[in-house]
C-alpha positions as CSV (number, residue, x, y, z in Angstrom):
1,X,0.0,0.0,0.0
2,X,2.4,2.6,-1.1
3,X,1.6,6.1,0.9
4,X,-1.1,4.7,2.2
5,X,-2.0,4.3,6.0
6,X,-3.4,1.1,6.8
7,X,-5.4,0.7,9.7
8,X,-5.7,-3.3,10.9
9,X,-7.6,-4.9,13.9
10,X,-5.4,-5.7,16.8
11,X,-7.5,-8.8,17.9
12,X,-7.2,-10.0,14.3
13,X,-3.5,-8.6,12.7
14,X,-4.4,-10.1,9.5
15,X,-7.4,-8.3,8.7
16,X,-7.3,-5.3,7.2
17,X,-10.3,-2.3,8.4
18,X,-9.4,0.1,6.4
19,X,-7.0,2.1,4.0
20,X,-6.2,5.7,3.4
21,X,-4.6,6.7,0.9
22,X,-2.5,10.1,1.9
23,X,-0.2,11.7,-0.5
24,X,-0.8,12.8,-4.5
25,X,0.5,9.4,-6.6
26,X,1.3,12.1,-9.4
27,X,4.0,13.2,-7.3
28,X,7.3,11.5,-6.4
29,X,5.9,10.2,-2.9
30,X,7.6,8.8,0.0
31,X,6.3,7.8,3.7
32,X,9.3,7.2,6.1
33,X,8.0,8.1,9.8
34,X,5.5,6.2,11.7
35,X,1.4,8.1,12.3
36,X,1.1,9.8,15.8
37,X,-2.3,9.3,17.5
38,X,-3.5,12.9,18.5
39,X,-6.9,13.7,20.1
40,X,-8.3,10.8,18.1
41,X,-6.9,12.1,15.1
42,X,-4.1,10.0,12.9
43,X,-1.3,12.5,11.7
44,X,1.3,11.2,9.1
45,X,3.8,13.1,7.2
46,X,5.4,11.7,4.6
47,X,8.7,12.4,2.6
48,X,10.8,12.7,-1.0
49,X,11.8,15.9,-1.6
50,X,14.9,15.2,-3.2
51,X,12.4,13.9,-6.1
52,X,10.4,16.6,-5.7
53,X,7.4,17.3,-3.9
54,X,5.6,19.8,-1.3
55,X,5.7,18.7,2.0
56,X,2.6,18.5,4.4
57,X,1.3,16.8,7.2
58,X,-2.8,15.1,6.9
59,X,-4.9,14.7,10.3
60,X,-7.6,11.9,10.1
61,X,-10.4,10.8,12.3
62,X,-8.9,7.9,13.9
63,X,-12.7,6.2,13.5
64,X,-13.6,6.6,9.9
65,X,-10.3,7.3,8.4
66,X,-11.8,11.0,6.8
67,X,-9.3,14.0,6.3
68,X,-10.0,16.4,9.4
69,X,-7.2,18.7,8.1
70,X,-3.7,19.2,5.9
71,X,-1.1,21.4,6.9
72,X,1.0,22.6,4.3
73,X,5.1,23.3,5.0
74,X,5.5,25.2,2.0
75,X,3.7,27.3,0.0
76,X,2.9,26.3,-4.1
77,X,2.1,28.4,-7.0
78,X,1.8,31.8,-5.6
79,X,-0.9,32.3,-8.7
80,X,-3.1,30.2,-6.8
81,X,-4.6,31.7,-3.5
82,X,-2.7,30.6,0.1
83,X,-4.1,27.5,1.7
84,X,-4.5,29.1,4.8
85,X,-2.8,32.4,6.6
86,X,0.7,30.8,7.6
87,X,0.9,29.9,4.0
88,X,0.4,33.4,3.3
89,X,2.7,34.6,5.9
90,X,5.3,31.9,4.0
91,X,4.5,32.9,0.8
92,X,6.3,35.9,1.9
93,X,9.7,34.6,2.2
94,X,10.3,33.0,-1.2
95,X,11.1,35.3,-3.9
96,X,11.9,35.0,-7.6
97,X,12.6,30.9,-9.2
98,X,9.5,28.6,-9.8
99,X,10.1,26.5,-6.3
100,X,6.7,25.0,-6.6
101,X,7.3,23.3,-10.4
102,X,10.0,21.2,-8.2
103,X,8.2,21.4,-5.3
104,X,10.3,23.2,-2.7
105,X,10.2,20.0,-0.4
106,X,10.1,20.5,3.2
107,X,8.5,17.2,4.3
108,X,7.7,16.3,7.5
109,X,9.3,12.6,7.6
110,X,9.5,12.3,11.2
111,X,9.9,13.8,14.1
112,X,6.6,14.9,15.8
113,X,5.7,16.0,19.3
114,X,2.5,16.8,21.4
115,X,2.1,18.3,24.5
116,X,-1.6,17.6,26.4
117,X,-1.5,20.2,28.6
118,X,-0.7,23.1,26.4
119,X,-2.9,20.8,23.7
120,X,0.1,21.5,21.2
121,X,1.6,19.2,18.4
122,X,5.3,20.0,17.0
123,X,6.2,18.8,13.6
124,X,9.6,18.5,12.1
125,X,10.0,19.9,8.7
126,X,12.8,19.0,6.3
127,X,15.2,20.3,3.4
128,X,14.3,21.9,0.7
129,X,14.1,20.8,-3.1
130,X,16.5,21.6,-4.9
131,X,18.7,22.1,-2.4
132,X,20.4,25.0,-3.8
133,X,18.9,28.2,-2.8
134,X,20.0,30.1,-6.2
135,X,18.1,27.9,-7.6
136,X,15.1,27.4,-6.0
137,X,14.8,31.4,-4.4
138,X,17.3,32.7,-6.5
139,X,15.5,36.4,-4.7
140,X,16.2,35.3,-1.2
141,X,14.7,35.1,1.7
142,X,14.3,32.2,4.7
143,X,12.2,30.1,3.0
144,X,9.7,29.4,5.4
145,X,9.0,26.7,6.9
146,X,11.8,24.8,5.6
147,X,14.3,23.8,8.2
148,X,11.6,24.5,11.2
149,X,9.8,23.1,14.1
150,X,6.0,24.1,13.8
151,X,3.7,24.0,16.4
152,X,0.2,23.4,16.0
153,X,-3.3,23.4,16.9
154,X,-3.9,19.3,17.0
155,X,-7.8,19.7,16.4
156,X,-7.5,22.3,13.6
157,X,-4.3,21.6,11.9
158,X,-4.0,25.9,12.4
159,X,-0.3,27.1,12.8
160,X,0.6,28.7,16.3
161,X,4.3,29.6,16.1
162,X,7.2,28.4,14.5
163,X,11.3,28.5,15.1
164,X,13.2,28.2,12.2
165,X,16.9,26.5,12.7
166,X,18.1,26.7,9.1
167,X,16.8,30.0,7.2
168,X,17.0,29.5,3.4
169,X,18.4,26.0,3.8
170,X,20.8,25.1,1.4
171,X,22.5,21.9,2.9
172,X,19.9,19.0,3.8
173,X,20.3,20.3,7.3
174,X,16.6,19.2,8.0
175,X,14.6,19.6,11.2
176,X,12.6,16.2,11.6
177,X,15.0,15.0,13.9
178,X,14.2,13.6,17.7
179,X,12.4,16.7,19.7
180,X,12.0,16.1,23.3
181,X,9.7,17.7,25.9
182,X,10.9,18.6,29.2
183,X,10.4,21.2,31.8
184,X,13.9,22.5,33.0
185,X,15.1,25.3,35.1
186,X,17.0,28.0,33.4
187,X,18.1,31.2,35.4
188,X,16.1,29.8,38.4
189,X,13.0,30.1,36.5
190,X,11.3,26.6,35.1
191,X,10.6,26.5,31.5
192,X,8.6,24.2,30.0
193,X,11.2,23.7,27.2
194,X,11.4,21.9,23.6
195,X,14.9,20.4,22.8
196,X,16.5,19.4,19.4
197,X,19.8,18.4,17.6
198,X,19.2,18.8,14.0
199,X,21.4,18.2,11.8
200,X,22.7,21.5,11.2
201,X,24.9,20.8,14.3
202,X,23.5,23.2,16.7
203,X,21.5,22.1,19.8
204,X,18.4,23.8,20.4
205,X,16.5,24.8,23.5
206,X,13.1,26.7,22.9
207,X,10.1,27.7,24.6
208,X,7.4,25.1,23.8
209,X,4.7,27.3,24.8
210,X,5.6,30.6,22.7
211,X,8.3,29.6,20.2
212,X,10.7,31.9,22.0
213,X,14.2,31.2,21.6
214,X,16.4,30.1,24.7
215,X,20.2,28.8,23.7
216,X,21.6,27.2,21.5
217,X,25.0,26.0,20.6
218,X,26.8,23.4,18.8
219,X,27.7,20.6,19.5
220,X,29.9,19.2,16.7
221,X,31.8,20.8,14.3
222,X,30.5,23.1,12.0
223,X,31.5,25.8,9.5
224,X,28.6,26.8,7.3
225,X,27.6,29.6,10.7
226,X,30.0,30.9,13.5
227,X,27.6,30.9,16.1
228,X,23.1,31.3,16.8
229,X,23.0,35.3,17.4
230,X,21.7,35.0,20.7
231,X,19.5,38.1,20.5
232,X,17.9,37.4,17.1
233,X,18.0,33.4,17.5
234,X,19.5,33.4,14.2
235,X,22.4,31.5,12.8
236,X,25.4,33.4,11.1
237,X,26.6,32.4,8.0
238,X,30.4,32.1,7.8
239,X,30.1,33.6,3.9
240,X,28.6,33.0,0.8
241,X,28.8,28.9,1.1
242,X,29.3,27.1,-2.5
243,X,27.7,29.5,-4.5
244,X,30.5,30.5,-7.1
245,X,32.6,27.3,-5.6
246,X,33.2,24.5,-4.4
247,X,33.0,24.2,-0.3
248,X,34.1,21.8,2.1
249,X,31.3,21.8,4.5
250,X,30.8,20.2,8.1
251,X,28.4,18.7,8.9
252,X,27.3,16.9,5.9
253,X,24.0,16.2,4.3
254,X,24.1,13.4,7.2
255,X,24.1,15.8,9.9
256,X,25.6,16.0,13.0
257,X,22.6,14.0,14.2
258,X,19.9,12.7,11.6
259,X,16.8,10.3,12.7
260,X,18.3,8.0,15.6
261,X,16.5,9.2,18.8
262,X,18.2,11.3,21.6
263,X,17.5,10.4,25.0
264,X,16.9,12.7,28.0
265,X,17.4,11.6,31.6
266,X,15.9,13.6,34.1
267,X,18.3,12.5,37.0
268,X,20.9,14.0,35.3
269,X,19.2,16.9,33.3
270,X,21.8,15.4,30.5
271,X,20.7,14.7,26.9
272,X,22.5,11.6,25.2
273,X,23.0,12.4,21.3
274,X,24.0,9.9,18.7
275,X,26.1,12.5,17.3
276,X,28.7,12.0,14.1
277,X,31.2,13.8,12.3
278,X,31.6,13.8,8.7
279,X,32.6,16.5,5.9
280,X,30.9,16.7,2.4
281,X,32.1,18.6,-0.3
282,X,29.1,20.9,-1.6
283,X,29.2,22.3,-5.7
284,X,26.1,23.9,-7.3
285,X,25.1,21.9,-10.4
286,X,26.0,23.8,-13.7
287,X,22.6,24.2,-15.4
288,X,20.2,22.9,-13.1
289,X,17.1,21.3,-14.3
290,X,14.1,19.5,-13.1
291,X,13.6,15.8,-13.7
292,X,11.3,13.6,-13.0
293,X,11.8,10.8,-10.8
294,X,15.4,11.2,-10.4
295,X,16.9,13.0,-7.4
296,X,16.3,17.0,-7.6
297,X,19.1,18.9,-5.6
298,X,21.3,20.8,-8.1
299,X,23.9,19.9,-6.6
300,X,26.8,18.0,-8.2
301,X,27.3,14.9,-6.3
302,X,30.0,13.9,-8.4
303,X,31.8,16.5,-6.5
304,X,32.1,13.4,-3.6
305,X,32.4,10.4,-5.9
306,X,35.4,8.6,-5.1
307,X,38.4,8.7,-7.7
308,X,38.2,6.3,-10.8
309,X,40.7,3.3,-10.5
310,X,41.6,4.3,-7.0
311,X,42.5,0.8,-4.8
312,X,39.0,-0.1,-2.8
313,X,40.9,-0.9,0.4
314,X,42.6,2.4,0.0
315,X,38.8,4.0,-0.1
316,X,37.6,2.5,2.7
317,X,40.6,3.2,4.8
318,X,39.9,6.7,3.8
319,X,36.3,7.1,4.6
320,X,36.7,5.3,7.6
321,X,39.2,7.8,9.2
322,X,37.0,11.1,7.8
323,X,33.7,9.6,9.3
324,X,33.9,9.6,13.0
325,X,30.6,8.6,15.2
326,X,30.3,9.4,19.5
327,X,27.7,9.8,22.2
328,X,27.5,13.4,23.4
329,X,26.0,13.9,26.9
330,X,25.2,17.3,26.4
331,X,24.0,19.7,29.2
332,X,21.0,21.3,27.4
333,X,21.2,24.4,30.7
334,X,24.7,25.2,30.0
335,X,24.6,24.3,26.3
336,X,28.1,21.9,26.9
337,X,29.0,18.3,26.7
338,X,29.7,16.4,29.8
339,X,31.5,13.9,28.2
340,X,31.3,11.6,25.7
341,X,32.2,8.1,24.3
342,X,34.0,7.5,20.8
343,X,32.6,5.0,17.9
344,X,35.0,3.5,15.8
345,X,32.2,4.5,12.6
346,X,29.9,7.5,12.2
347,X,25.8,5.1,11.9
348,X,25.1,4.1,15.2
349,X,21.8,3.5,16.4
350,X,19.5,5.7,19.1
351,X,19.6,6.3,22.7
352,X,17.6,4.8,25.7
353,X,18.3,6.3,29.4
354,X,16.6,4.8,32.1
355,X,15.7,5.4,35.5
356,X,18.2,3.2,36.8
357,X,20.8,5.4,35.3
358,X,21.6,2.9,32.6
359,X,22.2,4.3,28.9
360,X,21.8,2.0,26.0
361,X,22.7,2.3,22.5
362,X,23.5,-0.5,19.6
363,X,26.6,0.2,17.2
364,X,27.7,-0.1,13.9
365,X,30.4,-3.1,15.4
366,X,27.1,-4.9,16.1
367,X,27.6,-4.4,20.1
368,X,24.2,-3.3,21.9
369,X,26.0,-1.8,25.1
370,X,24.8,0.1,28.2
371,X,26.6,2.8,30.0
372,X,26.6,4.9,33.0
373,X,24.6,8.0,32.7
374,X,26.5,9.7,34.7
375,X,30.1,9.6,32.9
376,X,30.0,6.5,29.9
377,X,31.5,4.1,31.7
378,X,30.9,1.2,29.9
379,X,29.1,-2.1,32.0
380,X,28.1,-4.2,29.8
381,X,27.8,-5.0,25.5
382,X,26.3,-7.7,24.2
383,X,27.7,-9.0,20.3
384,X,24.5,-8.5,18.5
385,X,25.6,-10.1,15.1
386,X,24.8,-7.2,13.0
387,X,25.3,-3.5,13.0
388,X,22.3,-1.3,14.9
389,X,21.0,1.7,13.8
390,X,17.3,1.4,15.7
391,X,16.6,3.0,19.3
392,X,16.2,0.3,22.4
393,X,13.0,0.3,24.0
394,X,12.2,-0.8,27.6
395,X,8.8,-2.3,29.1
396,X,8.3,-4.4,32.2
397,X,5.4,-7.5,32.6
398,X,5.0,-9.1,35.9
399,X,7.9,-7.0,37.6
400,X,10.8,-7.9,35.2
401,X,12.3,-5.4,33.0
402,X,13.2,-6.2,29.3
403,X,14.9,-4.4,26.9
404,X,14.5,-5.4,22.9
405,X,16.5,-4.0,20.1
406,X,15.4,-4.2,16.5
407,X,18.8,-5.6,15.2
408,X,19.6,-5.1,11.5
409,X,21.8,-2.5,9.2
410,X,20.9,0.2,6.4
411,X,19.5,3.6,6.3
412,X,21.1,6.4,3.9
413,X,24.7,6.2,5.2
414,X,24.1,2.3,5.7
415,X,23.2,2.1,2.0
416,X,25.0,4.9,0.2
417,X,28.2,4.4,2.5
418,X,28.9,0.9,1.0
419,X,30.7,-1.6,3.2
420,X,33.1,1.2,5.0
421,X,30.5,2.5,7.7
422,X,29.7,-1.1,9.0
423,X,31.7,-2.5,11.4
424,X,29.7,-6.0,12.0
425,X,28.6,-9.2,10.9
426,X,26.2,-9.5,8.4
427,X,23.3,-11.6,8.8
428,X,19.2,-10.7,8.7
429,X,17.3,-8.5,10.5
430,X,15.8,-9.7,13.8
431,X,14.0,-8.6,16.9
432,X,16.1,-9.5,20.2
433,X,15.1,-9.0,23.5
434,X,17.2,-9.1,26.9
435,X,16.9,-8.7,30.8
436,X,18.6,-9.9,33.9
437,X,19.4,-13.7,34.3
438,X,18.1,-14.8,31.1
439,X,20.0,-17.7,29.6
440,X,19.1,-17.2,25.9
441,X,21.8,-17.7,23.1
442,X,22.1,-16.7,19.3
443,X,23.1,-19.4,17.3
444,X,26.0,-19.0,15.6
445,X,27.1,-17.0,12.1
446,X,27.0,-18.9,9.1
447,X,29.7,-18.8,7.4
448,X,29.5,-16.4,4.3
449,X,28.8,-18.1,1.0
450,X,32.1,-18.8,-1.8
451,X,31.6,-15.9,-3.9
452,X,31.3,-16.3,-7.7
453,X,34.0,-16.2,-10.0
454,X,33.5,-12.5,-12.0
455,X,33.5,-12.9,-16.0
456,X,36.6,-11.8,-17.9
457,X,36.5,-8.4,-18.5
458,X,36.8,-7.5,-21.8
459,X,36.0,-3.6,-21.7
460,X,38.5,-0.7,-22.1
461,X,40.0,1.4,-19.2
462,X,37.6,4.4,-20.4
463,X,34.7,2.0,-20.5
464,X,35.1,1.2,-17.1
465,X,36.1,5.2,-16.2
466,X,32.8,5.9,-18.0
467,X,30.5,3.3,-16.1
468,X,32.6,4.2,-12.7
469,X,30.8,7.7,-13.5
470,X,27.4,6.2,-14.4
471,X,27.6,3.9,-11.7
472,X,28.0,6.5,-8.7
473,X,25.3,9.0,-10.8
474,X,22.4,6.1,-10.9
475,X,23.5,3.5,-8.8
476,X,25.8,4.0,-5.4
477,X,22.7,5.9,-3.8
478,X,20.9,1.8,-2.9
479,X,23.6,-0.7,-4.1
480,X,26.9,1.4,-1.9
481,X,29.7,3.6,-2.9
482,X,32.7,1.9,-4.5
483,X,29.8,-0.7,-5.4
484,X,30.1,-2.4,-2.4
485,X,27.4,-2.8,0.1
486,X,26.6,-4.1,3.6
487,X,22.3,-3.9,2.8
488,X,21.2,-5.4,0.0
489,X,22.9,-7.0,-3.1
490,X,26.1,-6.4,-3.6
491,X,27.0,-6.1,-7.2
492,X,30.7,-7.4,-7.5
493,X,29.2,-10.7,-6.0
494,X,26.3,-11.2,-9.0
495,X,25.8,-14.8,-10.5
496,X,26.8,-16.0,-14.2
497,X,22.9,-16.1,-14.4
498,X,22.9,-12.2,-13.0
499,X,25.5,-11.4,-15.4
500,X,23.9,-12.6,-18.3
501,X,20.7,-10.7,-17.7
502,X,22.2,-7.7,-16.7
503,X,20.5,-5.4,-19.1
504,X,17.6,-6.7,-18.8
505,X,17.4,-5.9,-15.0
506,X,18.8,-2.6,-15.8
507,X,17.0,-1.7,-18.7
508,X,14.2,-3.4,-18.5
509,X,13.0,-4.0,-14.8
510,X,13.1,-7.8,-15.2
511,X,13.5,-7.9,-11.4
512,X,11.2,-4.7,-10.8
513,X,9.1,-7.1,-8.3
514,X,11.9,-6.9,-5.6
515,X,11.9,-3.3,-6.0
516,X,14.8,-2.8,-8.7
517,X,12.8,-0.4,-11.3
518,X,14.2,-0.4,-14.9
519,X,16.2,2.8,-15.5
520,X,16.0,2.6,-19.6
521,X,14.6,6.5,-19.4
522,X,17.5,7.8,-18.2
523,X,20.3,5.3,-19.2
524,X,21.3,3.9,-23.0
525,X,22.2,0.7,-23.4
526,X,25.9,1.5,-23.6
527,X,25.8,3.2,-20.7
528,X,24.3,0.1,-19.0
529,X,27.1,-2.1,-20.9
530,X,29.9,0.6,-19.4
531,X,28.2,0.0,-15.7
532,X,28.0,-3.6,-16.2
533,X,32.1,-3.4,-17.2
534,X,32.6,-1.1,-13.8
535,X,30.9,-3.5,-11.5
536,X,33.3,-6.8,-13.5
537,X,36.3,-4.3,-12.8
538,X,35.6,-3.9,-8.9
539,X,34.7,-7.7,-9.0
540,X,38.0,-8.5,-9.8
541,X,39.8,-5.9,-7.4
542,X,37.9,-7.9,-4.7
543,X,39.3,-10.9,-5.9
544,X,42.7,-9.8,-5.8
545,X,42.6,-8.0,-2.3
546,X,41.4,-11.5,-0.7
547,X,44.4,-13.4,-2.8
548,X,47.1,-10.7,-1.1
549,X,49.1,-12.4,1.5
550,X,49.4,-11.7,5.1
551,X,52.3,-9.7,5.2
552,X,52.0,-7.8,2.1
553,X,48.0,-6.9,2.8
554,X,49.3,-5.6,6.3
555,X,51.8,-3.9,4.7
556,X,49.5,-1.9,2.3
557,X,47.1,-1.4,5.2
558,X,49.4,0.4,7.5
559,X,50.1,3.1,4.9
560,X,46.3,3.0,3.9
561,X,45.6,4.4,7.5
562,X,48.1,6.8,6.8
563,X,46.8,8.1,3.9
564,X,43.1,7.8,5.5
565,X,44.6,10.0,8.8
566,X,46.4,12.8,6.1
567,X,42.8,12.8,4.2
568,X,41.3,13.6,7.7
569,X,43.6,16.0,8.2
570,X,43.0,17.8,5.5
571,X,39.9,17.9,5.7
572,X,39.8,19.2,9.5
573,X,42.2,22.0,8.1
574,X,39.5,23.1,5.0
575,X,36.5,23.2,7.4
């Protein structure tokens, strides 16, 4: 039921009551975050604005399944009349470019909030489409309500206020990350607060009740602003970002936090981020136009596409040391962190505090661990088989306390990032659950199967340069940089059968069932030929990195990390 929300009987999970079908199908669609259950209303966002499409969030009656109200994030065709007075107020702040023919994005693709008492709901919005801002308001102004937490009226869908973390966003730095409610003293006065670390790098503390900002500050690295102007609440830009050049730029369209959940502990008035490090190089795309059902940003990605023929050992030695993943307990009063814990990768999962002053979190190593709230010591890890990047929950039936983890690697960085952000095992997703004394075991790995023997290659060095190209245009987004990938199929591993059909799954969608479209639209059928060649090319380089020997492989890694720590380096220095 794509974009649909599906409402089933609890006594009877395999029955479906009824179906709703919640965004426009002539658009480029997506649905990532979960429904919120509001004052008997369903409220779903939903997402794609890289595709291009104008974000909103829907309210239905949690009964009958009919639309109580829509709350636009954007405004569209400013020929057409406003959709309601906030989109008349936003309507204000885009000037000059034809945003709406793209869409001008800002879905809402997760994070939501309420508060009962103040009978408020807070909604996340995201990026923009394009990204660029010359391009998509090439006449300035912020862009509302890109980048922002809204807050709402939950029976009316009417706006109330709104606080705006990335004006004019140019960067994916979206807002639809983890926003937690909490009342907290600041100046000796309590303030009934709303918290967030988007990915923008700057941790926020507002007034949920007015929109009034408090602090903020950041808490990792970043470049693209010197500091939040504490008296306007808005951030200031370092200069004018990538538009006449190419910028190195932390944090990346990752962010310094993206959708893992936060946790806040009361005990210790600490929040727990999953934060990350990680540079990207931004570049405006020359001539930027609109395309349907491709990826809308103008910006030109192969501006980060790794170096043709360079040594895949060598690339992941490289990404591995410029992507860098911790937990920041940050002090949301004095806008600091406490301390924090290193990750040997940057896509670990979310954060779980509890009120026995435990803090859990699964890695990318495949470790769920649990720490002391107080200063990360580390008590206890369990091998979990698998990289994490899902939240722990906690519940309790008859007096014992369980804690289950939904085990299992992906997301953007999981899929884009090939093999180099994930540290574990690979086997299937699962559900595992744990508490005190239980005497449960997993059963052991099986071993990986003896991978395929890759055809001959018979293509030319610019062949292969051209489908390395193609490749990281169409392809590296689901199958993994370098084509390698921890998620789902990994190309340099395809059967003779695979091989021989190659175009036709390309081309033609032969295996469009398990959700590989055909891409004969945008690709010819020498460019899916040079592809085909790339993917033989890095089949072979795998084959000759597991023939190395011991001594010389160690050899070759030692000045890899090097080379990966100098690449850091450098990029520390540019940013």
């Amino acid at each position: 039921w794509p974009g649909e929300t599906v409402t089933l009987n609890i006594t009877r999970p395999k029955a479906v009551q009824g179906q709703t079908l919640t965004i426009d199908k002539s658009r480029p669609y997506s649905i990532t975050g979960a429904p919120r259950i509001v004052n008997g209303k369903v409220v779903i966002g939903n997402g794609g604005a890289e595709y291009g499409v104008r974000g909103y969030v829907t309210a239905y009656d949690s009964e009958t399944g009919e639309q109580a109200w829509r709350f636009y994030t954007v405004p569209g065709n400013p020929a057409d009349p406003p959709e309601s007075p906030a989109m008349e107020m936003a309507l204000k702040t885009w000037n000059g470019g034809e945003w709406w023919k793209v869409g001008g994005g800002g879905t809402a693709w997760d994070s939501m909030a309420f508060d009962p008492e103040l009978n408020l709901l807070y909604i996340g919005v995201g990026n923009a489409s394009p990204w660029s801002r010359w391009e998509r308001s090439p006449g300035g102004g912020d862009n509302l309500f890109l980048s922002s937490m809204v807050a709402l009226n939950p029976d009316t869908g009417e706006y109330v206020w709104h606080y705006q973390t990335t004006p004019a966003e140019t960067w994916d730095y979206t807002a639809t990350q983890h926003m937690i409610l909490a009342d907290i003293d600041i100046d000796g006065v309590t303030r009934k607060v709303i918290m967030q670390a988007p990915k923008n790098g700057f941790f926020y503390v507002i007034d949920r009740e007015t929109g009034e900002f408090i602090s903020a500050e950041n808490y990792v690295p970043v470049n693209w602003a010197s500091h939040v102007n504490p008296e306007t609440g808005r951030p200031v830009e370092t200069d004018e970002q990538f538009r006449d050049q190419a910028k190195m730029t932390v944090p990346s369209p990752f962010g310094g936090h993206n959708w893992q959940p936060m946790s806040y502990h009361p005990g210790t008035g600490l929040v727990y981020i999953p934060a990350r490090e990680m540079a990207f190089k931004y570049e405006r795309e020359a001539d930027f136009e609109f395309g349907k059902n491709r990826w809308n940003m103008a910006i030109n990605m192969d501006a980060m596409m790794p170096p043709a023929g360079i040594e895949p050992k060598l690339m992941r030695r490289i990404m591995k040391a410029m992507a860098r993943g911790h937990i920041s307990a940050w002090d949301p009063v004095s806008q600091r962190e406490v301390w924090r814990v290193e990750h040997p990768g940057p896509w670990d999962g979310g954060m779980l505090s509890t009120a026995g002053n435990l803090l859990f979190q699964g890695t990318a190593e495949g470790k769920l661990k649990a720490y002391d709230v107080h200063d990360g010591r580390l008590l206890w890890q369990h091998d979990t088989q698998s990289g994490i990047v899902a939240a722990p929950m906690s519940y309790s039936i008859d007096g014992d306390q369980y804690v289950a983890i939904m085990v299992g690697w992906g997301g953007a960085l999981g899929l884009a990032g090939g093999i180099a952000p994930h540290l574990g095992t690979k086997v299937g997703g699962r559900l595992l659950t744990f508490k005190l004394g239980a005497q449960g075991e997993l059963p052991p790995v099986p071993e990986p199967p003896a991978l395929p023997e890759p055809p001959a290659q018979t293509a030319s060095a610019e062949t292969i340069n051209q489908g390395h190209q193609l490749y990281h245009t169409y392809c590296n987004v689901c199958h993994g940089m370098g084509a390698e990938s921890a998620v789902i199929a990994d190309l340099r591993h395809m059967t003779p059968q695979t091989h021989q059909i190659f175009n036709n799954i390309v081309l033609d969608g032969a295996y469009s069932g398990r959700g590989m479209a055909g891409f004969s639209d945008y690709i010819t059928e020498d460019d899916a030929d040079a592809i085909h060649a790339y993917l033989i090319a890095m089949a072979h380089a795998e084959q000759t990195e597991l023939a190395e020997s011991g001594i010389w492989s160690n050899i070759k890694g030692f000045f890899y990390d090097i080379a990966g720590s100098l690449a850091a380096f450098y990029v520390d220095l540019s940013t």
